[in-house]
C-alpha positions in Angstrom: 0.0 0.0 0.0 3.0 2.5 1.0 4.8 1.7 -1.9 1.4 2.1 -4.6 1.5 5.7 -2.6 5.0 6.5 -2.9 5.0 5.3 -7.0 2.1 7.7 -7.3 3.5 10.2 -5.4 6.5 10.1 -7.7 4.6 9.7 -11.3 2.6 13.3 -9.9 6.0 14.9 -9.4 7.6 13.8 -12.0 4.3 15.0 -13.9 4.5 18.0 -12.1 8.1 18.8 -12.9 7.3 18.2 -16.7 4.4 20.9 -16.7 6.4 23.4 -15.4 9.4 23.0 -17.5 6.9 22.8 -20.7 5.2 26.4 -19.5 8.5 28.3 -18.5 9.9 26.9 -22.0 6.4 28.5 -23.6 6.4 31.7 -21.5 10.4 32.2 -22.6 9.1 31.6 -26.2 6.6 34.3 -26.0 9.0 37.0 -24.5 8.6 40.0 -26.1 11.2 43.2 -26.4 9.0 45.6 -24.6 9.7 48.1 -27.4 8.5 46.0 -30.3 4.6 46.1 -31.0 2.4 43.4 -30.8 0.0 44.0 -33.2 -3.3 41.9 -34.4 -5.7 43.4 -37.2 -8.1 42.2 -40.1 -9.1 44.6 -42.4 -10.0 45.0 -46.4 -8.0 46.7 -48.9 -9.7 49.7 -50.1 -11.1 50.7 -53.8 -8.4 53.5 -55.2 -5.8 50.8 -53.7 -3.5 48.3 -55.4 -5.5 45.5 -54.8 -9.2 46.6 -53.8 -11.2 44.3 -51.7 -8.3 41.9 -50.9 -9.3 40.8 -47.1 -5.7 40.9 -45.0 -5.3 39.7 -41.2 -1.9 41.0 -39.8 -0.2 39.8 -37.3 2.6 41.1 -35.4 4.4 40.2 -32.3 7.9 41.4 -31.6 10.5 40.8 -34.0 7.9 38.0 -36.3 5.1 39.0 -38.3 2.7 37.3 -40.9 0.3 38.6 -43.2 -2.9 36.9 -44.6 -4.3 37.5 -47.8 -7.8 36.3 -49.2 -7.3 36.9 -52.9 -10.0 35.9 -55.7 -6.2 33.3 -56.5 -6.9 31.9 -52.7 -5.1 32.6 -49.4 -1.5 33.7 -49.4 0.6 33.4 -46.3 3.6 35.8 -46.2 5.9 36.1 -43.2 8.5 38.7 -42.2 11.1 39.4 -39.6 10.2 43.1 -38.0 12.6 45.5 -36.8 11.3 49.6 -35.0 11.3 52.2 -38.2 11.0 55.9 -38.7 10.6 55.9 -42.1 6.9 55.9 -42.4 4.9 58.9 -43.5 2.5 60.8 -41.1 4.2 59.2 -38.0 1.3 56.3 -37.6 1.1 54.7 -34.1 3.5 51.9 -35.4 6.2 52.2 -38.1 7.8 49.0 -38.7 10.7 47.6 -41.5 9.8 44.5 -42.7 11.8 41.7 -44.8 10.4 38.4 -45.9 11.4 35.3 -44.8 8.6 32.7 -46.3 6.2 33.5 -48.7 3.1 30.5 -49.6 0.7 30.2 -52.4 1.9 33.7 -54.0 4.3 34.4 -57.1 4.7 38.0 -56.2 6.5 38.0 -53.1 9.5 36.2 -52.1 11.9 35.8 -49.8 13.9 38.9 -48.9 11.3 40.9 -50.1 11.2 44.6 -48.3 8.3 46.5 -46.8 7.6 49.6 -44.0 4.2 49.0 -42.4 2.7 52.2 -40.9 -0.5 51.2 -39.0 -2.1 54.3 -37.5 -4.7 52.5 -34.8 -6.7 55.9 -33.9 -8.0 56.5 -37.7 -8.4 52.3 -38.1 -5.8 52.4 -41.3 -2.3 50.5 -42.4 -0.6 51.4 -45.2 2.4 49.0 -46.1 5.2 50.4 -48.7 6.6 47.2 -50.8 10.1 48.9 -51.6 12.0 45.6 -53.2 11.0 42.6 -55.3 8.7 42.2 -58.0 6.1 44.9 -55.8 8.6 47.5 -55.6 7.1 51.3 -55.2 3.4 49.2 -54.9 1.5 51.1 -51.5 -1.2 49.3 -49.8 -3.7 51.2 -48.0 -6.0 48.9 -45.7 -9.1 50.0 -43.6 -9.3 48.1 -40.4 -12.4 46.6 -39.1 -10.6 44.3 -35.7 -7.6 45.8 -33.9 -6.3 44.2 -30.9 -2.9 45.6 -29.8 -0.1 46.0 -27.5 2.4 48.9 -28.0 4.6 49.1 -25.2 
């Protein structure tokens, strides 16, 4: 009887120990530099924009971003490093660099691909500048319907 006790004494802590290794591992995974946004929006491209009506979801956290695109050609997946910026027009709420570093499902962007991202959250608007690659000198103006957002 002592010893069913003590073996399930042990499997708990071992158990135990595993869980709390597993979270501190996650929590350490989703340390962010406190001066890097984190950034979640979905929004549609509008009319007198390259690309009108083209749904986008972006999502930012840190130094990693991805963008979402629902084209009439099917969803694109296209996902950047991010690094702080000052080279956005209007000085939006965020100004980020971005540069590719996996694009999927799209024949326009690749990898190393450039882009600033200037989101301004108080008017509900992101414009994104492509300034390399095939897109080069293209501007992207999206209204934003869902913001959700951390800039510390």
């Amino acid at each position: 009887m002592v010893s069913r006790f003590l073996g399930g004494l042990m499997i708990l802590m071992i158990l135990s120990t595993a869980t709390t290794f597993a979270l501190v591992q996650y929590a350490y995974a989703l340390k962010n530099d406190k001066d890097l946004p984190v950034f979640y929006s979905k929004g549609k491209v509008v009319e007198n924009s390259h690309f009108p009506g083209t749904v986008m979801w972006t999502l930012i956290k840190g130094d990693k971003g991805k963008v979402i695109l629902q084209t009439f050609a099917g969803r694109e997946v296209v996902s950047f490093s991010v690094s702080l910026s000052d080279a956005c027009e209007n000085h939006p709420t965020i100004c980020i660099s971005t540069v590719v570093t996996e694009a999927v499902n799209t024949q326009a962007i690749q990898v190393g691909d450039t882009a600033n991202f200037g989101i301004d959250i108080n008017n509900k608007q992101q414009k994104i500048s492509l300034l390399s690659g095939f897109l080069a000198n293209v501007d992207v103006t999206v209204n934003l319907t869902k913001i959700n957002t951390n800039v510390s």
